[in-house]
RODO-2510 file (C-alpha; in nm, 4 decimals, decimal comma):
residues 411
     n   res          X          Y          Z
     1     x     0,0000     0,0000     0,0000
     2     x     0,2884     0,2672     0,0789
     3     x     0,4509     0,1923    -0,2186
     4     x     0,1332     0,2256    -0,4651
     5     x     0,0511     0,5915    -0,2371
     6     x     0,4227     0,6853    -0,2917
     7     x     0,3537     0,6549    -0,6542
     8     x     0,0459     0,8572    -0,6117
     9     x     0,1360     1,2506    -0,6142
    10     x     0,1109     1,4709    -0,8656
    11     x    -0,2870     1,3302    -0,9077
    12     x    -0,3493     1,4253    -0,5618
    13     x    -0,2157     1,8273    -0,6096
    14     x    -0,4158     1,8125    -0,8996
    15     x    -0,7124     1,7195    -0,6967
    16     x    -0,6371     1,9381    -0,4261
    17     x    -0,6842     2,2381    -0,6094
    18     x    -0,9717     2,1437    -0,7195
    19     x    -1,1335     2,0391    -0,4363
    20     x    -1,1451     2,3772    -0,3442
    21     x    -1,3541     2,6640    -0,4257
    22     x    -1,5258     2,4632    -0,7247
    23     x    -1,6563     2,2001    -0,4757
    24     x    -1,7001     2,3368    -0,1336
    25     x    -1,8792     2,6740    -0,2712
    26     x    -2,0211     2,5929    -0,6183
    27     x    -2,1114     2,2523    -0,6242
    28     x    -2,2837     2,2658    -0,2717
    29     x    -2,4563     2,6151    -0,3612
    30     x    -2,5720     2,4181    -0,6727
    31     x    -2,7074     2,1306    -0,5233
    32     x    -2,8620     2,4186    -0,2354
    33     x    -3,0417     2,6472    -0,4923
    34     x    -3,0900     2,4199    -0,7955
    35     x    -3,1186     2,0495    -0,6555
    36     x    -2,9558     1,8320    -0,9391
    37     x    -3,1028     2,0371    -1,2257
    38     x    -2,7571     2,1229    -1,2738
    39     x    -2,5561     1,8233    -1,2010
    40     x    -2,5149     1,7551    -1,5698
    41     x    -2,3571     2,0767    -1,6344
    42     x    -2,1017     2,0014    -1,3711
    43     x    -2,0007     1,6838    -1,5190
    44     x    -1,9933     1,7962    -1,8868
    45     x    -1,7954     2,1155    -1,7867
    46     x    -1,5265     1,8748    -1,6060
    47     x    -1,5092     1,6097    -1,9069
    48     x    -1,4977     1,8933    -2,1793
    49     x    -1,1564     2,0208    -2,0145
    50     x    -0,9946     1,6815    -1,9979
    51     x    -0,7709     1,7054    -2,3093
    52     x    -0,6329     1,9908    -2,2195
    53     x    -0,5279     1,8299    -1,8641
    54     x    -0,4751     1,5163    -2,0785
    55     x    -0,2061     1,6906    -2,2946
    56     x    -0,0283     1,8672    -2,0065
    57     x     0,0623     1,4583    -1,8674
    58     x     0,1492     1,3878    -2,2313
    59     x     0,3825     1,6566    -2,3142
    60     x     0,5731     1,5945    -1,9359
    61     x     0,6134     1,2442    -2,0223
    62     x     0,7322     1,2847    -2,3652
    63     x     0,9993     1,5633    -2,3043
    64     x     1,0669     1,5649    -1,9652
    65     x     0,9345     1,9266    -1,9227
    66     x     0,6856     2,1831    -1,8386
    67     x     0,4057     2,3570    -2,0710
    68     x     0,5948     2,6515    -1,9576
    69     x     0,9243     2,5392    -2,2294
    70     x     0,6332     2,4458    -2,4618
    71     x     0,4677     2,8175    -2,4499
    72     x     0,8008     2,9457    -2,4928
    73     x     0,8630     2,7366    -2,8035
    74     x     0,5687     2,8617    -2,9763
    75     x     0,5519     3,2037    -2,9446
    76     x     0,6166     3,5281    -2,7194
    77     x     0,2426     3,5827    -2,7475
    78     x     0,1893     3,2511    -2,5710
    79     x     0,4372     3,3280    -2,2816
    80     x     0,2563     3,6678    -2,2157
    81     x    -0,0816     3,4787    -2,2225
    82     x     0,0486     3,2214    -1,9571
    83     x     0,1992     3,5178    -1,7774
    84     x    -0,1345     3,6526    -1,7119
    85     x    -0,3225     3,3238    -1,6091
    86     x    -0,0392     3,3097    -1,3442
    87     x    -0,0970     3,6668    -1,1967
    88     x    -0,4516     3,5702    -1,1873
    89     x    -0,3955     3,2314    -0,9775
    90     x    -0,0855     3,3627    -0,7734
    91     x    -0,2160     3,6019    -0,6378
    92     x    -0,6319     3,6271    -0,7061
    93     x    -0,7081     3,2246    -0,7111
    94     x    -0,4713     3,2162    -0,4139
    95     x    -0,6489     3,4648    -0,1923
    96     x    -0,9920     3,3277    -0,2833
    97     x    -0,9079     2,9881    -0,1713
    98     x    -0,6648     3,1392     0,1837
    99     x    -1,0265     3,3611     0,2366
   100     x    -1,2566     3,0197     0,2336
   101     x    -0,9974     2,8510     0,4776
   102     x    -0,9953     3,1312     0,7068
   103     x    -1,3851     3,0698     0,6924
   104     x    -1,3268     2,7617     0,7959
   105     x    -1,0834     2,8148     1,0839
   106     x    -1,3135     3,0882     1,1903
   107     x    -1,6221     2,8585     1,2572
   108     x    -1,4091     2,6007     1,3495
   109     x    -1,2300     2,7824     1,6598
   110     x    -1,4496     3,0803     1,6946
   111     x    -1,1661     3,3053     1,6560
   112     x    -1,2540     3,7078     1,7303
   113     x    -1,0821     3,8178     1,4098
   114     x    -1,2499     3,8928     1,0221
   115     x    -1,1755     3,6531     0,7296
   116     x    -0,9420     3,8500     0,5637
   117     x    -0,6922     3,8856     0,8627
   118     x    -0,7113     3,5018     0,9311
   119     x    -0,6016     3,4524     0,5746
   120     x    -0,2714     3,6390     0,6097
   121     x    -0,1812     3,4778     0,8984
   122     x    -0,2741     3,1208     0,7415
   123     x    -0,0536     3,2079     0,4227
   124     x     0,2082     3,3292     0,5886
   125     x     0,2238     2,9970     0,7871
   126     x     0,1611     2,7810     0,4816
   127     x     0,4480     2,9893     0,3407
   128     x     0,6832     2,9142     0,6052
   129     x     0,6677     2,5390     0,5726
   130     x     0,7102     2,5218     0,2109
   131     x     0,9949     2,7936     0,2179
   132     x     1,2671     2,5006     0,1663
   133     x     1,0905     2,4838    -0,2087
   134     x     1,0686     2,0693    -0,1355
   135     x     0,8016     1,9698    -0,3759
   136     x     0,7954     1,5899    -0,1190
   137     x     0,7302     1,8189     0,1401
   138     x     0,3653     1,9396    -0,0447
   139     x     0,3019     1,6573    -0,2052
   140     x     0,2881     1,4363     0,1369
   141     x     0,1243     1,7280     0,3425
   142     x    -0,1346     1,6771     0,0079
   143     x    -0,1588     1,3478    -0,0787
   144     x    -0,2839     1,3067     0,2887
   145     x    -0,5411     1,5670     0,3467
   146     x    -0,6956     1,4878     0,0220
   147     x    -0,7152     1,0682     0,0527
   148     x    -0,8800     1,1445     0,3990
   149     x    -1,1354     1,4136     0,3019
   150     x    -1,2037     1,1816    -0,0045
   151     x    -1,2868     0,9221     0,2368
   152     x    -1,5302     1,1490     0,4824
   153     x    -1,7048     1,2857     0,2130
   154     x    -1,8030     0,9364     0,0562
   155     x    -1,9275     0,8536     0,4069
   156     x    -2,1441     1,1087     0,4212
   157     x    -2,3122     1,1379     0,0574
   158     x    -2,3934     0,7491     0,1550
   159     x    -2,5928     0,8903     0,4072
   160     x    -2,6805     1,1526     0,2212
   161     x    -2,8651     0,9442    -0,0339
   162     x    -3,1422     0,8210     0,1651
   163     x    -3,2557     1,1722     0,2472
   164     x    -3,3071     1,2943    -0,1516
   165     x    -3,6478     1,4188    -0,1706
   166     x    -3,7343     1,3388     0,2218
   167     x    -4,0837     1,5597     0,3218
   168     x    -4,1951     1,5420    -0,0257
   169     x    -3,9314     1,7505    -0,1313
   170     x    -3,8479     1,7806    -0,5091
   171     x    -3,5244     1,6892    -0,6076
   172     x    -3,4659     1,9075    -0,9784
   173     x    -3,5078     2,3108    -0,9625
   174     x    -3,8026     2,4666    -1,2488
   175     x    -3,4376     2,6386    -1,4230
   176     x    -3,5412     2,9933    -1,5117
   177     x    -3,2604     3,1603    -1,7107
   178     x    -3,2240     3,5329    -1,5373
   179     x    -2,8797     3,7067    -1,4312
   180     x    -2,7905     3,5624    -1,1057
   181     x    -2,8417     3,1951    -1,2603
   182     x    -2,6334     3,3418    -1,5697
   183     x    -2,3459     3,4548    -1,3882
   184     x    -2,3466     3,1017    -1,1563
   185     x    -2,3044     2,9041    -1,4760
   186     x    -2,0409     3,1379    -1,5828
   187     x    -1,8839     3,1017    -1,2614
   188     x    -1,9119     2,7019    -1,2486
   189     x    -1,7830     2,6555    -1,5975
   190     x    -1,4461     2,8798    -1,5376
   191     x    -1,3226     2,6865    -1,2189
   192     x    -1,4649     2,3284    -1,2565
   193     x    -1,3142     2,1196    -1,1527
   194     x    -1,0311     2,3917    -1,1949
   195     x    -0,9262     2,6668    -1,4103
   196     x    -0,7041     2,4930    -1,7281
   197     x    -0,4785     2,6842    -1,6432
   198     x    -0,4193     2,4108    -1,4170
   199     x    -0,3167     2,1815    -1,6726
   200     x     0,0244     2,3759    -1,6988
   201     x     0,0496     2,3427    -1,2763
   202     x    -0,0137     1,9439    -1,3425
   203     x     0,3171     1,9211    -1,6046
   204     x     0,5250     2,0967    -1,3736
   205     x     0,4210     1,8673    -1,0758
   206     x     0,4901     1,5850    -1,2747
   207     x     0,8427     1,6959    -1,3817
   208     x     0,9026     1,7279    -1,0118
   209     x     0,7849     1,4144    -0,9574
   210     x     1,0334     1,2530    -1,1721
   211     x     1,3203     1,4201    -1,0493
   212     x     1,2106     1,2785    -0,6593
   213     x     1,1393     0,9155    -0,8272
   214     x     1,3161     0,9040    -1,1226
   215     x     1,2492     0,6164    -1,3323
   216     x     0,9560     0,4678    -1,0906
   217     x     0,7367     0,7307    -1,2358
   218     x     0,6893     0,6167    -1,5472
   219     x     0,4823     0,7286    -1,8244
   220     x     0,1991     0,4890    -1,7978
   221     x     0,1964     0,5521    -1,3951
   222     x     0,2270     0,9166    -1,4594
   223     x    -0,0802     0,8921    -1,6948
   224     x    -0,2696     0,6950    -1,4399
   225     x    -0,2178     0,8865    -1,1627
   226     x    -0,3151     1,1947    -1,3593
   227     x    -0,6947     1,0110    -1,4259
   228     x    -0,6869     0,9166    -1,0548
   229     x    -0,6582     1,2711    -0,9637
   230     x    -0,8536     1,4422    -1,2207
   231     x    -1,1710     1,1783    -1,1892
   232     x    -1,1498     1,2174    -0,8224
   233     x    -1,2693     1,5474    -0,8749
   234     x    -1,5766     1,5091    -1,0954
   235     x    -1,6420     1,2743    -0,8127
   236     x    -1,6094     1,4904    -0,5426
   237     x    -1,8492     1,7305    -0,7342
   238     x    -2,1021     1,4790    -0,7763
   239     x    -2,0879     1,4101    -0,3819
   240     x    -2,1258     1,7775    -0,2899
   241     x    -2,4523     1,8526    -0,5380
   242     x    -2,6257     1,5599    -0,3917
   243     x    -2,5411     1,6618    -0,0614
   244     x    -2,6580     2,0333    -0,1012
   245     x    -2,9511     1,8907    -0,2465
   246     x    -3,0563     1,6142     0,0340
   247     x    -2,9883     1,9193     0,2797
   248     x    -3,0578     2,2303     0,1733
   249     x    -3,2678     2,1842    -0,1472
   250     x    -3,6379     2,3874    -0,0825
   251     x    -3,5775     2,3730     0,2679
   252     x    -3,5729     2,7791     0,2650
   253     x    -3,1841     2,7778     0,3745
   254     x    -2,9627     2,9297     0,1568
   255     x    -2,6058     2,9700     0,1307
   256     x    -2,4429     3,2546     0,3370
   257     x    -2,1811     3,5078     0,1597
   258     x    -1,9326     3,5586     0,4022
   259     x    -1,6398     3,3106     0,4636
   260     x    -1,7624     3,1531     0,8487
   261     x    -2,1238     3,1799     0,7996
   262     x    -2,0727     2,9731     0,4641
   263     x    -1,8098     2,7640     0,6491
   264     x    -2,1060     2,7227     0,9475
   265     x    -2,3803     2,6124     0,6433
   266     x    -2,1124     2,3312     0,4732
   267     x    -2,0222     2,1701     0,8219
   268     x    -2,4016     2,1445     0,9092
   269     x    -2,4549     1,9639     0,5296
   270     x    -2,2240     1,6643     0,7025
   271     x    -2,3503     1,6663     1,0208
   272     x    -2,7205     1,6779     0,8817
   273     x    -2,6209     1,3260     0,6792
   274     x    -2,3575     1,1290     0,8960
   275     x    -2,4723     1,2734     1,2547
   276     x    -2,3769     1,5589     1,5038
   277     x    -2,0741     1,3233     1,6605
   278     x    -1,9042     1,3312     1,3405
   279     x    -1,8499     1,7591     1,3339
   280     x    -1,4914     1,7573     1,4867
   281     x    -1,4100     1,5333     1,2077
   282     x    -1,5857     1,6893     0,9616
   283     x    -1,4672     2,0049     1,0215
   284     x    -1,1146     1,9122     1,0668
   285     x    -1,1288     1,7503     0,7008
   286     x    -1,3122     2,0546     0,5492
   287     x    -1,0375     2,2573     0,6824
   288     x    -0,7823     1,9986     0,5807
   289     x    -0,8929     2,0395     0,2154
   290     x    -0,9135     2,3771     0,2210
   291     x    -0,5733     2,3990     0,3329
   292     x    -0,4180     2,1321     0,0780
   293     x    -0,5221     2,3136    -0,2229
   294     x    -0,3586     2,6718    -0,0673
   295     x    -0,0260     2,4620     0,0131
   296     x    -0,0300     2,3049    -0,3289
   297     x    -0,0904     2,5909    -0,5389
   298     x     0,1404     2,8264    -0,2859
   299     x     0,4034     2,5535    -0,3747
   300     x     0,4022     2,4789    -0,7679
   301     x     0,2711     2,8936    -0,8448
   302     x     0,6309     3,0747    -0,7122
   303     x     0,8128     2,7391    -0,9930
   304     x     0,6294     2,7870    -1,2758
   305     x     0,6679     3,1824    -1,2143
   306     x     1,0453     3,1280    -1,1723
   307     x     1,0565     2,9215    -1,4644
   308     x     0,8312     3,1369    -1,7194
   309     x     1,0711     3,4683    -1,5680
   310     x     1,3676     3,2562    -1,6904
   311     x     1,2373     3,1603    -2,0540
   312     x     1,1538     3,4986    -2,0969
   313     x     1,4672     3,6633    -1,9594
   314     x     1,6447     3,3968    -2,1064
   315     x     1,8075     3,2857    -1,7919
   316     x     2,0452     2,9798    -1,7369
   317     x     1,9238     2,7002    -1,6123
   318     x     2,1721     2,6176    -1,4424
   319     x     2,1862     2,9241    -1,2135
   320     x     2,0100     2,8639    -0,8717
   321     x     1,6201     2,8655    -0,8719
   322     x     1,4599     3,1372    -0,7300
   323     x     1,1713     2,9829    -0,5667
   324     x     1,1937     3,1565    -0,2192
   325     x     1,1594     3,5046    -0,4296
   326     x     0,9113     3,4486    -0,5596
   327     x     0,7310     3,3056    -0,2719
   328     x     0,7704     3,5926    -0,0837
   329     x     0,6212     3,8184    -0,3827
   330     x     0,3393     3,5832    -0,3731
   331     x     0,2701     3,6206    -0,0105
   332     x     0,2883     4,0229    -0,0865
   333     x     0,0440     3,9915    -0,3319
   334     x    -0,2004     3,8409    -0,1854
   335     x    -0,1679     4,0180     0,2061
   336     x    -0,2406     4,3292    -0,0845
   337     x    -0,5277     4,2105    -0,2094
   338     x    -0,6962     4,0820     0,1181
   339     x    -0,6252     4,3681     0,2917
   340     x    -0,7436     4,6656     0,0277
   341     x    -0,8992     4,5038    -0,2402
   342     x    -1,1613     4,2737    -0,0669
   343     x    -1,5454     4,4348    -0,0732
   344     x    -1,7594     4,0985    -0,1115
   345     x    -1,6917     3,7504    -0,0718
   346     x    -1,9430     3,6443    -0,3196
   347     x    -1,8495     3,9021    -0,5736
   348     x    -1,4310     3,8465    -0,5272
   349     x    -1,5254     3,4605    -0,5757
   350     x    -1,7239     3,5056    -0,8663
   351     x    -1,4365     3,7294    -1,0108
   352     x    -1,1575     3,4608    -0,9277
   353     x    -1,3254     3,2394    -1,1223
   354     x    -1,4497     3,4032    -1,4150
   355     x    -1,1196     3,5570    -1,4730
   356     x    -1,0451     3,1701    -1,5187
   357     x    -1,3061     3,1314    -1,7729
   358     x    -1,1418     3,3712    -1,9993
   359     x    -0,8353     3,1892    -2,0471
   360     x    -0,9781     2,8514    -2,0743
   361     x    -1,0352     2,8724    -2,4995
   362     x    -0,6567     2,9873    -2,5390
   363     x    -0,5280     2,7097    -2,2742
   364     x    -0,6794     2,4255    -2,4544
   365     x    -0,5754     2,6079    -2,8019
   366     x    -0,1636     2,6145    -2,6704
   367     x    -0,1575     2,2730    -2,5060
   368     x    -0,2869     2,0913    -2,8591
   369     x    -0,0139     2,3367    -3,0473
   370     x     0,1917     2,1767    -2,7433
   371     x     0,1391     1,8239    -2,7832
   372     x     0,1412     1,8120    -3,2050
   373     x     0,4472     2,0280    -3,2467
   374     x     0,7230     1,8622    -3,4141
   375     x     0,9406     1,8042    -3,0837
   376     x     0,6905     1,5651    -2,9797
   377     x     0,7590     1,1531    -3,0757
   378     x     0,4471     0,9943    -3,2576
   379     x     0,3539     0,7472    -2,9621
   380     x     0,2530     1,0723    -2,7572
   381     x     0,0543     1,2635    -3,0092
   382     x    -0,2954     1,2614    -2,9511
   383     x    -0,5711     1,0511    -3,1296
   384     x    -0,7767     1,1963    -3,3828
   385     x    -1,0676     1,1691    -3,1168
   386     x    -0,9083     1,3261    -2,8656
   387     x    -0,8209     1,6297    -3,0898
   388     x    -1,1436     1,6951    -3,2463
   389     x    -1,2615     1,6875    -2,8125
   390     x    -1,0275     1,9374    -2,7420
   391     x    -1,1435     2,1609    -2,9772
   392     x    -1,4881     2,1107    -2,8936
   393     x    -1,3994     2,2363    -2,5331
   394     x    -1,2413     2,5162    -2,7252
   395     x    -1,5446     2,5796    -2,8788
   396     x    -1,7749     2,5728    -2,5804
   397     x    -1,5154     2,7648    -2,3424
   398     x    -1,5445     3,0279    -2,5322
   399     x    -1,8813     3,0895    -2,6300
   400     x    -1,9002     3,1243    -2,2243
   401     x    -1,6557     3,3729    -2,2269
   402     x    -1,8056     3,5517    -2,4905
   403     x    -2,1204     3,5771    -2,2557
   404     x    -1,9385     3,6288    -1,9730
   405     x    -1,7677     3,9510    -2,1184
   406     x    -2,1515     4,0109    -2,2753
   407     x    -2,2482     4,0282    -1,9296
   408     x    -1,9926     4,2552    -1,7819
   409     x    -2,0300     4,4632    -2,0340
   410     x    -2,3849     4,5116    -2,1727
   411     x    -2,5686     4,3851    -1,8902
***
């Protein structure tokens, strides 16, 4: 069993971020206002992105590198384009996910201090223990937090199950297509299961991978992990709709907007299902989750930035990395943002990941120019199938986009 979970890593940071903000928040508030009216839209939105995930495992196992080196190889356009997603998630994805675990830690310990102020305090201490740069370090912390909250949350949508449509409650919403329901779908369809840029994150963790294990991780364990992680997610989802909608569904309970009374509302969803006795567990696995996805992307966000600074400054690699740097700049960032730039929860989270959206059509667009350019050997190219996929998702990200701008815009 150890040595299958010590083969078992970068799967599990790719699940960690997205068992974050995408699950906890949207697919409970879905399940809460909608029932399971939208449940397919949360599994088509997670199986349209998988070739561009798909290509990020392919393109690490076939060269031994990062999408960063791959955006650098086809254009300067592509590096500024990358440059941008990673502002967005160092700095605005990070804070959004270090505000809903200070939610947490708030109703949790009942702690006399706002949201925003817990968060600093949490990043700064999640920065401190990943300050060594030791990609083991994050991927243990990780692999750990998420295997246990996997296991908890399958306990309680068994529970949960029993409940669907108790007090002759329905169990699908009547969908009526206004603004707030507009801007939801918007939201869900930029960060779920994550944004694509997190495809880019995976190939990096996977590089780093291979330098801890060498030639253990292998490309067809590389490629399994890598479904392990990424169906794990659409899993998750699945779990957290149902619950929301066994719990909350027309029961006149809604979901709060600010970080503890949201955190209060999740915790009760378990202890509804599985019983009161199980909240100190619970609540120690929400947070637990919460916290993996802020260690992993607090860990792979300052090596990719380090690594897209040096393509484009054309520095050696064999000069020293500069992880701790940019670490620190991270940390800045995001003590700036939490402590100025913070007016609503609900409208920063919507924000976070919308922004996400936007990129998602030139992601998927890079990662195919990625995976077919000539570097690439013929046994990694992608099937025909798997092409003409990715540019469906292409397709479909960005007619959302286009409405998402259409709303923020004209509307």
């Amino acid at each position: 069993m150890n040595n299958i979970l010590s083969r078992i890593g970068p799967g599990m940071m790719l699940a960690a971020v997205g068992v974050g903000v995408s699950h906890l928040v949207y697919s409970t508030q879905a399940g809460a206002d909608y029932g399971l009216s939208l449940l397919w839209l949360i599994i088509a939105i997670t199986l349209i992105k998988y070739p561009a995930f798909r290509f990020a495992v392919d393109y690490a196992n076939a060269t031994g590198e990062s999408l960063v080196r791959a955006y650098g190889d086809i254009s300067k356009l592509a590096l500024g384009w990358l440059m941008a997603g990673f502002i967005v998630d160092t700095f605005i994805a990070t804070s959004a996910v270090a505000l809903v675990t200070a939610g947490l830690f708030i109703n949790i310990f009942d702690v006399p201090y706002t949201a925003p102020q817990v968060a600093i305090v949490i990043t700064l201490f999640s920065a401190v223990i990943l300050m060594n740069g030791q990609y083991a370090k994050a991927e243990n912390i990780v692999r750990f937090l998420v295997l246990i909250f996997s296991l908890l949350t399958l306990a309680a949508v068994i529970f949960a199950i029993p409940i669907l449509g108790s007090n002759d409650r329905a169990i699908l919403a009547e969908i009526d297509m206004n603004m707030e329901l507009s801007l939801f779908i918007i939201a869900v369809a930029g960060w779920m299961p994550m944004p694509t840029n997190g495809a880019v994150l995976f190939s990096k963790w996977v590089c780093e991978k291979r330098k801890i294990n060498r030639d253990e991780f292998k490309d067809d364990i590389a490629l399994r992990d890598f479904k392990i992680g990424y169906f794990l997610t659409l899993f998750l989802a699945i779990c957290f709709v149902v619950m929301g909608t066994a719990v909350l569904f027309e029961t006149g309970r809604t979901v709060p907007v600010t970080p503890p009374e949201f955190a209060s509302e999740l915790f009760r969803v378990f202890t509804e299902t599985i019983g009161d006795w199980s909240y100190p567990i619970i609540a120690s696995a929400g947070l637990a989750v919460m916290w993996s996805t802020l260690i992993a992307l607090m860990d792979v966000m300052p090596r990719l930035t380090d690594r897209l600074s040096g393509i484009m400054m054309k520095r050696s690699n064999d000069l020293p990395d500069r992880y701790k740097l940019f670490s620190a700049i991270q940390v800045t960032g995001i003590i700036i943002i939490l402590l100025f730039f913070l007016s609503s929860f609900k409208a920063f989270l919507y924000f976070a990941t919308s922004v996400g959206l936007i990129a998602a059509p030139t992601i998927g667009y890079y990662n195919y120019k990625a995976i077919t350019s000539a570097k690439i050997p013929a046994k990694y190219r992608p099937k025909n199938s798997l092409i003409i996929w990715n540019w469906a998702c292409i397709v479909i990200m960005t007619m959302f986009a286009v409405a998402f701008v259409y709303t923020r815009i004209f509307v």
